[in-house]
Jmol script that loads the backbone (N, CA, C; Angstrom):
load data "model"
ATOM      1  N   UNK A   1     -20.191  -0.546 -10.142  1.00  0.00           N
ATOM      2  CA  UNK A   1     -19.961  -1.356  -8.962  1.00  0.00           C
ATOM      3  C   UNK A   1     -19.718  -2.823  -9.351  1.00  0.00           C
ATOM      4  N   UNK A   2     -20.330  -3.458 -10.349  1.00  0.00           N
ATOM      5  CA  UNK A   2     -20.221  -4.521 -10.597  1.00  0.00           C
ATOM      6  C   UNK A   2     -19.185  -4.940 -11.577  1.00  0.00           C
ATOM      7  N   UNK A   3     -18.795  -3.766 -12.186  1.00  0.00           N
ATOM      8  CA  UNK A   3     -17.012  -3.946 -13.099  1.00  0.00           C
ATOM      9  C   UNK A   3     -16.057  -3.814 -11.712  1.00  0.00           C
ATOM     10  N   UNK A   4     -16.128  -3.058 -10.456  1.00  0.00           N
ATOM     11  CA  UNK A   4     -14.970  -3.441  -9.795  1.00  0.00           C
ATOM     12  C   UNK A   4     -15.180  -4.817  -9.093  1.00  0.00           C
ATOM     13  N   UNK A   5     -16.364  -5.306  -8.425  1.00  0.00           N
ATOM     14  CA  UNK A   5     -16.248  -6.742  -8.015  1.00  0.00           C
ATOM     15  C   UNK A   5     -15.566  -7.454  -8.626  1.00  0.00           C
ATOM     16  N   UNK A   6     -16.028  -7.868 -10.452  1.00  0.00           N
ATOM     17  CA  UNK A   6     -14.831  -8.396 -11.379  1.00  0.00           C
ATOM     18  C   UNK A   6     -13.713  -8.397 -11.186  1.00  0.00           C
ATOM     19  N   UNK A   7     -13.226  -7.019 -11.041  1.00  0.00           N
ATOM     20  CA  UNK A   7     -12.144  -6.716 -11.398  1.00  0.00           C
ATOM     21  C   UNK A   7     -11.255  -7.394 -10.089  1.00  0.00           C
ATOM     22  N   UNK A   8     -11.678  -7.372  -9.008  1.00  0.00           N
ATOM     23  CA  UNK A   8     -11.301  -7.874  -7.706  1.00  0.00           C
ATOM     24  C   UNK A   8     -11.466  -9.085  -7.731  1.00  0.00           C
ATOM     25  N   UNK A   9     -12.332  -9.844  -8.458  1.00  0.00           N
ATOM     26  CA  UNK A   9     -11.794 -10.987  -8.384  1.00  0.00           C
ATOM     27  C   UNK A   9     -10.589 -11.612  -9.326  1.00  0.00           C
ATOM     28  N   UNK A  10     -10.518 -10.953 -10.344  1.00  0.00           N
ATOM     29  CA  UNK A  10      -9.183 -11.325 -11.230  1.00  0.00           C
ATOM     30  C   UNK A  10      -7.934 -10.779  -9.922  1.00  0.00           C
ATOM     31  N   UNK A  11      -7.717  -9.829  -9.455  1.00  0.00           N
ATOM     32  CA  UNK A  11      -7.024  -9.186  -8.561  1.00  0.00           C
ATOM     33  C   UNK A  11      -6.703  -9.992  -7.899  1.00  0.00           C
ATOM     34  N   UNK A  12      -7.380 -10.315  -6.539  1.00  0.00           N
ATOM     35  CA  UNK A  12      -7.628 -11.406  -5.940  1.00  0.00           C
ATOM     36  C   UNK A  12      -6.260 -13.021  -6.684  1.00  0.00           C
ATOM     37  N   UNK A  13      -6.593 -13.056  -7.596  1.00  0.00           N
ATOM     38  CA  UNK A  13      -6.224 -14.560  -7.961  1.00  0.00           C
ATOM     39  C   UNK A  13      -4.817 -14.020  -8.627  1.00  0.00           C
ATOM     40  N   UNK A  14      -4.540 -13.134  -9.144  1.00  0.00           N
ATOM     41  CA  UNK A  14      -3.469 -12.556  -8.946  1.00  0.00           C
ATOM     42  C   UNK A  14      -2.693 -11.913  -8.554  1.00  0.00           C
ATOM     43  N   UNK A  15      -2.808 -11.528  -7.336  1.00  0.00           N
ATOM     44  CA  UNK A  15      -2.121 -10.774  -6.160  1.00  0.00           C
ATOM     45  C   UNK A  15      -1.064 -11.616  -5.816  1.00  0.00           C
ATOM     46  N   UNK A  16       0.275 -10.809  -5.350  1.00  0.00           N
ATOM     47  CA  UNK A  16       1.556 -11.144  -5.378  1.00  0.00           C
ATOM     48  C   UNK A  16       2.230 -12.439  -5.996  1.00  0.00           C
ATOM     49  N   UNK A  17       1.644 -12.024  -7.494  1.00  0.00           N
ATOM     50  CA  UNK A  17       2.121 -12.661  -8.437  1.00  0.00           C
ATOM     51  C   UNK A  17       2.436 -12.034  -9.476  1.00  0.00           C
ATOM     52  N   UNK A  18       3.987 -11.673  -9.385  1.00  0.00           N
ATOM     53  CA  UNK A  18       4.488 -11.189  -9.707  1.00  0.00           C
ATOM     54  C   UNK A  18       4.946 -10.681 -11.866  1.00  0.00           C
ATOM     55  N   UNK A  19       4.909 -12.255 -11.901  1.00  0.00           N
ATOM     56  CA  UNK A  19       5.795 -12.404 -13.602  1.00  0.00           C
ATOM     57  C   UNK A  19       4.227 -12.843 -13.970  1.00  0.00           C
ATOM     58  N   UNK A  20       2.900 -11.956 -13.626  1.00  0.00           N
ATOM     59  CA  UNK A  20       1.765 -12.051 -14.366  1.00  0.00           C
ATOM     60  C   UNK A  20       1.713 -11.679 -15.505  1.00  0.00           C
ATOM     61  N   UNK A  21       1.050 -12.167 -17.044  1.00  0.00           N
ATOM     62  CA  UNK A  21       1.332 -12.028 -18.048  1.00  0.00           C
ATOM     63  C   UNK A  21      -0.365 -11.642 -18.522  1.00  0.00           C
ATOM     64  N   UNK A  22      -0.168 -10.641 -19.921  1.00  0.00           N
ATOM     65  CA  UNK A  22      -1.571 -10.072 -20.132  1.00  0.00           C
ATOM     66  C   UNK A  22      -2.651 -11.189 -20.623  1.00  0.00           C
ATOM     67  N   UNK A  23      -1.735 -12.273 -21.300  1.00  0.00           N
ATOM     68  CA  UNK A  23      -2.362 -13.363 -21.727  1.00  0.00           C
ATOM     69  C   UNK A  23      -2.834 -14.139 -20.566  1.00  0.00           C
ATOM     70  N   UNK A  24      -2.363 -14.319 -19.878  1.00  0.00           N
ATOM     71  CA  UNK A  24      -3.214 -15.283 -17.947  1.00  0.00           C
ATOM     72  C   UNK A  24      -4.389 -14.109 -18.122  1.00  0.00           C
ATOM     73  N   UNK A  25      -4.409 -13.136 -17.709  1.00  0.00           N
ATOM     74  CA  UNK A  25      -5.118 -12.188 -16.939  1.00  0.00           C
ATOM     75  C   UNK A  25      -6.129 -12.265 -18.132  1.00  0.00           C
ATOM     76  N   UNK A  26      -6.088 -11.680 -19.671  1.00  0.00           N
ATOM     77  CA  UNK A  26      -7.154 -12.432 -20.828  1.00  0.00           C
ATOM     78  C   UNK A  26      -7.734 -14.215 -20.861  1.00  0.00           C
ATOM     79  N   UNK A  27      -7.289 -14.875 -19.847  1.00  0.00           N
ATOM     80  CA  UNK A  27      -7.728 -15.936 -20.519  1.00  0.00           C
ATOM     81  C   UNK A  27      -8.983 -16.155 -18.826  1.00  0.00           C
ATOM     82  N   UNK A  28      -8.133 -15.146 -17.866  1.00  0.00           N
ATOM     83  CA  UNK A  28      -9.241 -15.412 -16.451  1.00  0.00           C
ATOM     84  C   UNK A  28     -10.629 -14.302 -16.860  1.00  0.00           C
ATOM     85  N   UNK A  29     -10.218 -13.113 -17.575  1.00  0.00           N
ATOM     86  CA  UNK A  29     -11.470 -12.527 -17.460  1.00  0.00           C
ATOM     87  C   UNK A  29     -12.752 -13.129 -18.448  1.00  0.00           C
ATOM     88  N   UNK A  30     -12.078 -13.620 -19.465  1.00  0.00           N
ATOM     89  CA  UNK A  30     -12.802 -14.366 -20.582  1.00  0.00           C
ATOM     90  C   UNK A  30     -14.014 -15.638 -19.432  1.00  0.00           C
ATOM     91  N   UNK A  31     -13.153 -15.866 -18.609  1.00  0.00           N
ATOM     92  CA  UNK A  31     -13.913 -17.159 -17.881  1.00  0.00           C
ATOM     93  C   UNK A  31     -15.005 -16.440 -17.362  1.00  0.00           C
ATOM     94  N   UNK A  32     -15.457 -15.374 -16.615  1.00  0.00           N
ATOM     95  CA  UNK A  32     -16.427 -14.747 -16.260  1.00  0.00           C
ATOM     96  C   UNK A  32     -17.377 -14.780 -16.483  1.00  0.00           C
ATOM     97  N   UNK A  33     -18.364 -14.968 -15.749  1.00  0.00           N
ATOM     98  CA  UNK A  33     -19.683 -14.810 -16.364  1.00  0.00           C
ATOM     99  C   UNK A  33     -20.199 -13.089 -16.991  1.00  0.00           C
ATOM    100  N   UNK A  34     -19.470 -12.375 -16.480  1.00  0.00           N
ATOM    101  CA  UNK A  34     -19.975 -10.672 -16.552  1.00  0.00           C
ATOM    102  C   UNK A  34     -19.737 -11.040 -18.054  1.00  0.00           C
ATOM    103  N   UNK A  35     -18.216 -10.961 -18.528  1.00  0.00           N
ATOM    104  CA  UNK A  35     -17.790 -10.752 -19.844  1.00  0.00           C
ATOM    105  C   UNK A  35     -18.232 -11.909 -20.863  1.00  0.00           C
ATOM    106  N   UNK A  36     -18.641 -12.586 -20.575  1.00  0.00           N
ATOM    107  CA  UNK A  36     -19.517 -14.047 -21.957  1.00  0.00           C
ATOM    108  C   UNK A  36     -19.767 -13.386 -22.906  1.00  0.00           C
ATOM    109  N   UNK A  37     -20.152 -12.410 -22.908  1.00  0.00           N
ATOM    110  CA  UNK A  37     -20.735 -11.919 -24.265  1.00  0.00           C
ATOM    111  C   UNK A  37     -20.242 -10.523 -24.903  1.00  0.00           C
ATOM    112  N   UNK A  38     -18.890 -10.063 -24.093  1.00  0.00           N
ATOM    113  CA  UNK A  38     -18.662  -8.987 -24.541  1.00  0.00           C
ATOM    114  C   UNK A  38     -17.434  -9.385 -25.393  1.00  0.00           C
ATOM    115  N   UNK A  39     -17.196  -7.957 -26.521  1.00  0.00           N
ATOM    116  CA  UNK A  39     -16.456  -7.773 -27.700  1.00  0.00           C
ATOM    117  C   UNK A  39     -15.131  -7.654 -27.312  1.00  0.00           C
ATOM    118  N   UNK A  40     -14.261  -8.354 -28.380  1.00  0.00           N
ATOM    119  CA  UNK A  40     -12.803  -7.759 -28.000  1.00  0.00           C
ATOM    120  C   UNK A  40     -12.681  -6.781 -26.911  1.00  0.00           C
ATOM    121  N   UNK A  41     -12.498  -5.336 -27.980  1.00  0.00           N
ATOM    122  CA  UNK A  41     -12.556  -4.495 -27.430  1.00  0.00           C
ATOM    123  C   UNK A  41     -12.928  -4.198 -25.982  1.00  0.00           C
ATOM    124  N   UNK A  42     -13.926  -4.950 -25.722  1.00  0.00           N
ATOM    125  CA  UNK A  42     -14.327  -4.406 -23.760  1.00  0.00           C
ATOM    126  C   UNK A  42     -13.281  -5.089 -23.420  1.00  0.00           C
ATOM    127  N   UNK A  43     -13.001  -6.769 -23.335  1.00  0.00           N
ATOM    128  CA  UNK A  43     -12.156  -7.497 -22.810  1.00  0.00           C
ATOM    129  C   UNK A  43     -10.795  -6.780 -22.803  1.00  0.00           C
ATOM    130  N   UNK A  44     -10.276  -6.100 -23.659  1.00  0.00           N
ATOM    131  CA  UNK A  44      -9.100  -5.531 -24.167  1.00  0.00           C
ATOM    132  C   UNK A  44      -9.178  -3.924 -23.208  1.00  0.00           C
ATOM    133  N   UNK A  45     -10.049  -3.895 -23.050  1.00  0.00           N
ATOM    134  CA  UNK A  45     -10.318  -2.443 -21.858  1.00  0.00           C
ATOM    135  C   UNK A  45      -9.982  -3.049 -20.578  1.00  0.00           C
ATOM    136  N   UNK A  46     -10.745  -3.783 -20.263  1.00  0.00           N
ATOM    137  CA  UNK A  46     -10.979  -4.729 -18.810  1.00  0.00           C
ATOM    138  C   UNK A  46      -9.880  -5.000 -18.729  1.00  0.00           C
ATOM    139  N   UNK A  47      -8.441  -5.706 -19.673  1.00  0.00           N
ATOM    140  CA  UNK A  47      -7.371  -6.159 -19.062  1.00  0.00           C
ATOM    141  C   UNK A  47      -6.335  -4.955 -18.961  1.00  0.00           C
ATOM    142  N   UNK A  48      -6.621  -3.814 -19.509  1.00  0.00           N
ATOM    143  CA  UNK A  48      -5.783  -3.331 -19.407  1.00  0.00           C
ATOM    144  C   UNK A  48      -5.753  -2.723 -17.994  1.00  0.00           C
ATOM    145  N   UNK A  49      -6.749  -2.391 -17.701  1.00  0.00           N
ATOM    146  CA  UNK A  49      -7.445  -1.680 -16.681  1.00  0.00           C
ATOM    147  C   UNK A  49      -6.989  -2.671 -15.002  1.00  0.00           C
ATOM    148  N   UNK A  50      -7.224  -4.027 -15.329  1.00  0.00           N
ATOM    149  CA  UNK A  50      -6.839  -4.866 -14.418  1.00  0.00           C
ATOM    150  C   UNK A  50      -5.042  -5.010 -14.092  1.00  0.00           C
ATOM    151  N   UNK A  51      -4.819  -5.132 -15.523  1.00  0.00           N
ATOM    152  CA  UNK A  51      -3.357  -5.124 -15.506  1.00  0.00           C
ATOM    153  C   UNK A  51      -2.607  -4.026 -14.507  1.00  0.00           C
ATOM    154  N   UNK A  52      -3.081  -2.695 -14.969  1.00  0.00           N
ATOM    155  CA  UNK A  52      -2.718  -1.282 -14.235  1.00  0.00           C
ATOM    156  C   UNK A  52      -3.005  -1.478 -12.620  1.00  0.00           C
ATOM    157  N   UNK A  53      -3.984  -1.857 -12.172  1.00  0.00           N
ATOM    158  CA  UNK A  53      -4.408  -1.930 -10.966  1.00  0.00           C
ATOM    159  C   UNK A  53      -3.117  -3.335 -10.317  1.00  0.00           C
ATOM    160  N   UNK A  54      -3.456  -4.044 -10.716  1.00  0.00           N
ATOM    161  CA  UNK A  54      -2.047  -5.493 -10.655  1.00  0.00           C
ATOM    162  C   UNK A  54      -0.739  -4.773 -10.508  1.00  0.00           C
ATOM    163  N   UNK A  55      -0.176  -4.047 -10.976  1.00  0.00           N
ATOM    164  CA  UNK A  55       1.115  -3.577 -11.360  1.00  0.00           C
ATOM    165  C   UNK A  55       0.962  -2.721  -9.578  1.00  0.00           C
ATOM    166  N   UNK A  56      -0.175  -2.035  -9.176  1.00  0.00           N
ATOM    167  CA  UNK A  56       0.066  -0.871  -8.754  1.00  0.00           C
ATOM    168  C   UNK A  56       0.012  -2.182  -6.989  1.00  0.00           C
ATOM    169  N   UNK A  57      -0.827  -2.686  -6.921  1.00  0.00           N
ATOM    170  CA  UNK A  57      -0.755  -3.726  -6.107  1.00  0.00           C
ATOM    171  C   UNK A  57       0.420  -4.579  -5.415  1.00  0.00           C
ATOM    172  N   UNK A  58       0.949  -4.790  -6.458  1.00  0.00           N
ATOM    173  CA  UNK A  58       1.831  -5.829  -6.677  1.00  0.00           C
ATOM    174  C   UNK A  58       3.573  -5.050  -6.143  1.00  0.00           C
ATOM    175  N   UNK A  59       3.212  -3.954  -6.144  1.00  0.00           N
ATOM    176  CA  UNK A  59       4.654  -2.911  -6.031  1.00  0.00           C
ATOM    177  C   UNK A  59       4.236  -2.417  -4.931  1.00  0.00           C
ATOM    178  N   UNK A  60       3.435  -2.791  -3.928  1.00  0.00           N
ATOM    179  CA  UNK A  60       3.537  -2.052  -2.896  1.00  0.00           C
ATOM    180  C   UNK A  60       3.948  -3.141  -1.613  1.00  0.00           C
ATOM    181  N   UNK A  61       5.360  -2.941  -1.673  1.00  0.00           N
ATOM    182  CA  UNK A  61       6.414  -3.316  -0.553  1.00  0.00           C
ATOM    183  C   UNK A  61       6.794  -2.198   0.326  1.00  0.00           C
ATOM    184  N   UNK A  62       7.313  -2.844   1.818  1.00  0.00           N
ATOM    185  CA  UNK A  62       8.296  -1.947   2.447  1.00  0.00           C
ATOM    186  C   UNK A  62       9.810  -1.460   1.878  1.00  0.00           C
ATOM    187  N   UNK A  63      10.064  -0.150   2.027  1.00  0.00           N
ATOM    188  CA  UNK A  63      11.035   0.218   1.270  1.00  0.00           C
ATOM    189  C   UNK A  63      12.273   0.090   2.372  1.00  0.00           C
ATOM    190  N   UNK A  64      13.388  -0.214   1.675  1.00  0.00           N
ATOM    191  CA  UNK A  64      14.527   0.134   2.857  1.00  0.00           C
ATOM    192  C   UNK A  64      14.747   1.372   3.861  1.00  0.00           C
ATOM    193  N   UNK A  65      14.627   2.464   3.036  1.00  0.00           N
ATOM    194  CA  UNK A  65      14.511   3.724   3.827  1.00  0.00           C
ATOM    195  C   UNK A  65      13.430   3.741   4.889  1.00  0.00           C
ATOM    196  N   UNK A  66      12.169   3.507   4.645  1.00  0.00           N
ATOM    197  CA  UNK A  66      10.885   3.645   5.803  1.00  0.00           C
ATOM    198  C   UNK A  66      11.224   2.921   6.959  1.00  0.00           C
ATOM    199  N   UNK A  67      11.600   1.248   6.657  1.00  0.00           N
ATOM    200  CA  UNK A  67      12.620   0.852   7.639  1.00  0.00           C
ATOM    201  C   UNK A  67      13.463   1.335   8.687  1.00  0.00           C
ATOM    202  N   UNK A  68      14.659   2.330   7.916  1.00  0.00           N
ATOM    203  CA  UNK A  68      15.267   2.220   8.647  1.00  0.00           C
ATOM    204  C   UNK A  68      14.958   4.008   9.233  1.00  0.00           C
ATOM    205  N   UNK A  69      13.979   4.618   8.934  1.00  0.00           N
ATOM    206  CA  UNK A  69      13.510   5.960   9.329  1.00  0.00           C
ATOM    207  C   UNK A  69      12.784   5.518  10.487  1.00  0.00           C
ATOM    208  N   UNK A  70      11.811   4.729  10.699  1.00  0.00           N
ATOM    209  CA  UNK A  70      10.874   4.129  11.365  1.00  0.00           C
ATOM    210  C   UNK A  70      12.182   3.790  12.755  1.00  0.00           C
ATOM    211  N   UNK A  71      13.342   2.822  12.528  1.00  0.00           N
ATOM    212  CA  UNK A  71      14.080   2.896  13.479  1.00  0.00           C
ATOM    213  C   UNK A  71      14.912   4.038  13.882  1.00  0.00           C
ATOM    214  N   UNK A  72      14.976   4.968  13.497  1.00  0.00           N
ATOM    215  CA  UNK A  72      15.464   6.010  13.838  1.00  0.00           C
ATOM    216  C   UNK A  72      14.861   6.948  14.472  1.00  0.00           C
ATOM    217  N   UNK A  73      13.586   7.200  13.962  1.00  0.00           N
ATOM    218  CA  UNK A  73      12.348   7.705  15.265  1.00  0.00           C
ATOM    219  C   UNK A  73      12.147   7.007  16.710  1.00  0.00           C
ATOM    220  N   UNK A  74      12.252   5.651  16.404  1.00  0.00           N
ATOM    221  CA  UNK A  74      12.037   5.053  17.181  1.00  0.00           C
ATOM    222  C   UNK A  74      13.473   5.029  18.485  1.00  0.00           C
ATOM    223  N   UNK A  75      14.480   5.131  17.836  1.00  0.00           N
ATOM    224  CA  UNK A  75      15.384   5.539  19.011  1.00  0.00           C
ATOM    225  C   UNK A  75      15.892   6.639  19.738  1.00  0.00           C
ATOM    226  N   UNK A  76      15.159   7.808  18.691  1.00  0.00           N
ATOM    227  CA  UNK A  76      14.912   8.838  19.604  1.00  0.00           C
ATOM    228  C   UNK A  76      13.744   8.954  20.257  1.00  0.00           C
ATOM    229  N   UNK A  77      13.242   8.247  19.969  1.00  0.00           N
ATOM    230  CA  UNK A  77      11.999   8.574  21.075  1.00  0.00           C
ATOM    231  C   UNK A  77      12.389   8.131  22.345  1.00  0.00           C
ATOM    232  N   UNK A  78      12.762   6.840  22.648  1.00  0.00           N
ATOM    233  CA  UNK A  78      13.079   5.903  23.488  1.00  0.00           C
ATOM    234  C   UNK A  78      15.015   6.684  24.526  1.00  0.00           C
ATOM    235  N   UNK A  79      15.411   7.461  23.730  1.00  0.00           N
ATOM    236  CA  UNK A  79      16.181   8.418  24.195  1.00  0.00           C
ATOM    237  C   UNK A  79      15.864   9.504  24.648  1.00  0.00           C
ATOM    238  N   UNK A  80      14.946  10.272  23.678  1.00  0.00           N
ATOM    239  CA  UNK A  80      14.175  11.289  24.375  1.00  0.00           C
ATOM    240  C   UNK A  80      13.341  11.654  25.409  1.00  0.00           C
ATOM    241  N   UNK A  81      12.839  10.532  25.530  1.00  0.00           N
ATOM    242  CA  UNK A  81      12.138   9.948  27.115  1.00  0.00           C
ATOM    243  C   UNK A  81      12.930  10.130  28.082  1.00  0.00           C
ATOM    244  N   UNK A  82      14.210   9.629  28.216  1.00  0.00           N
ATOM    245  CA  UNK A  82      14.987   9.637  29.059  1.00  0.00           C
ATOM    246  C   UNK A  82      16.082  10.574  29.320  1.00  0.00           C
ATOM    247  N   UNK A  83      15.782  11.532  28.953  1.00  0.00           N
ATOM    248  CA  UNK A  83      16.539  13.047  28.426  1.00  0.00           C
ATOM    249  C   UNK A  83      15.971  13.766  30.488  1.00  0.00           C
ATOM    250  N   UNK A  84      16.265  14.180  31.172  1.00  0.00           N
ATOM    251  CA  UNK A  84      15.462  14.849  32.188  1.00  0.00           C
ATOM    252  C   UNK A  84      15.870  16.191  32.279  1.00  0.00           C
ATOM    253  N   UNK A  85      14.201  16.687  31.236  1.00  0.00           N
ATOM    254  CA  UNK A  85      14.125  17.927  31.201  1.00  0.00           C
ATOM    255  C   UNK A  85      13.492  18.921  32.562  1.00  0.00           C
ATOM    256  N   UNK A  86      13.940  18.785  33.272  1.00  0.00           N
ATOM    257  CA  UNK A  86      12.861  19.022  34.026  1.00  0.00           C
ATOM    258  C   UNK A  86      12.853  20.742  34.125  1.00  0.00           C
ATOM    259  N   UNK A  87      12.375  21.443  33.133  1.00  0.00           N
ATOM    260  CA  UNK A  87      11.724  22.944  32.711  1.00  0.00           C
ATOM    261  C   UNK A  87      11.007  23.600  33.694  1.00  0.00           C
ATOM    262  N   UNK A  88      10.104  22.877  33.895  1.00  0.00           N
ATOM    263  CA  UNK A  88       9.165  24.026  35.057  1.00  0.00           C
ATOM    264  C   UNK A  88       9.856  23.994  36.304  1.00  0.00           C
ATOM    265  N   UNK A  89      10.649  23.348  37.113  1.00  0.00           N
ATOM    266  CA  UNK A  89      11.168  23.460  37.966  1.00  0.00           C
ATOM    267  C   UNK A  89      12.578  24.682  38.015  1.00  0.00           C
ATOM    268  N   UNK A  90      12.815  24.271  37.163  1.00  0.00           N
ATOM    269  CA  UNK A  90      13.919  25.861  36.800  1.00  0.00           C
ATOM    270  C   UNK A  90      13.285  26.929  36.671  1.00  0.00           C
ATOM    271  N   UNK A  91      11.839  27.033  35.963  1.00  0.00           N
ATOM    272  CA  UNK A  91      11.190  28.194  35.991  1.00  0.00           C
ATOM    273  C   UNK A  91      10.870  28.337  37.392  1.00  0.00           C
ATOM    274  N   UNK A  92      10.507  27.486  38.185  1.00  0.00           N
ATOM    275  CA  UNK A  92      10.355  27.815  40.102  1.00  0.00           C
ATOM    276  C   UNK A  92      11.194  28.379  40.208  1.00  0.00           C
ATOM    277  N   UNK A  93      12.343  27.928  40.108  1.00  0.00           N
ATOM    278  CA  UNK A  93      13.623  28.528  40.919  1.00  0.00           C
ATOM    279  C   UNK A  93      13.837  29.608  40.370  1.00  0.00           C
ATOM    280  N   UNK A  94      13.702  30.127  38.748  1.00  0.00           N
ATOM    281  CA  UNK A  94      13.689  31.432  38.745  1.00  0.00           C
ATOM    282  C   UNK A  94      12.596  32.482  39.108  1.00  0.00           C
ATOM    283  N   UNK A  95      11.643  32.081  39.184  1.00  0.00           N
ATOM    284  CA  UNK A  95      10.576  33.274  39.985  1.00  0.00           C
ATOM    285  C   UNK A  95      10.900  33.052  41.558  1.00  0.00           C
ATOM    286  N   UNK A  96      11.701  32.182  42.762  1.00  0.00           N
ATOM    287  CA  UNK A  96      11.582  32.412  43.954  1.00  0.00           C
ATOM    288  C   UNK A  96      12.828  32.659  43.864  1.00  0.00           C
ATOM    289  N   UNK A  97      13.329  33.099  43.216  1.00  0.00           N
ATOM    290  CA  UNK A  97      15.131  34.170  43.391  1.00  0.00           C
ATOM    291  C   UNK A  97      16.124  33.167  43.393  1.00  0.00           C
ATOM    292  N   UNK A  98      15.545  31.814  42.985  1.00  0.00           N
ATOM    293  CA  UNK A  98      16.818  31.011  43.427  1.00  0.00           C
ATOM    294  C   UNK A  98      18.134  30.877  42.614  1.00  0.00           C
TER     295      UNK A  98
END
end "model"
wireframe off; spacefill off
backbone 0.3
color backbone group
């Protein structure tokens, strides 16, 4: 629990920032109080780990397609509404012989 707080705060300070480099992201976790005393190696875990999470963050935009799917539902709906089905009334008229 207390490696993702970290990790959220490096996140945090780099969120939609884009041309982030592994060296920024090594020189913010180093500042930490968690990591003061840990070895290469962890630091070298921790950024990679941050990095991956950054990348996955950082790429989540609206796509053109969802766009324009989203308007395309949306104008059939707004058509389909106005479609007059009116079903059960034909079923009246066919059970009273009409």
């Amino acid at each position: 629990m207390k490696i993702t707080e970290e990790d959220n705060k490096i996140l945090d300070q780099f969120r939609g920032k884009v041309n982030t480099t592994t060296q920024q992201i090594e020189r913010a976790v180093r500042k930490l109080k968690y990591y003061e005393e840990a070895k290469d190696e962890e630091i070298t875990k921790a950024v990679e780990r941050i990095e991956g999470k950054l990348k996955i963050i950082n790429s989540e935009y609206m796509q053109w397609f969802e766009l324009l799917l989203a308007f395309v539902f949306a104008v059939v709906r707004i058509y389909g509404t106005n479609l007059d089905f009116n079903i059960p009334s034909k079923n009246e008229a066919i059970r009273n012989g009409r």
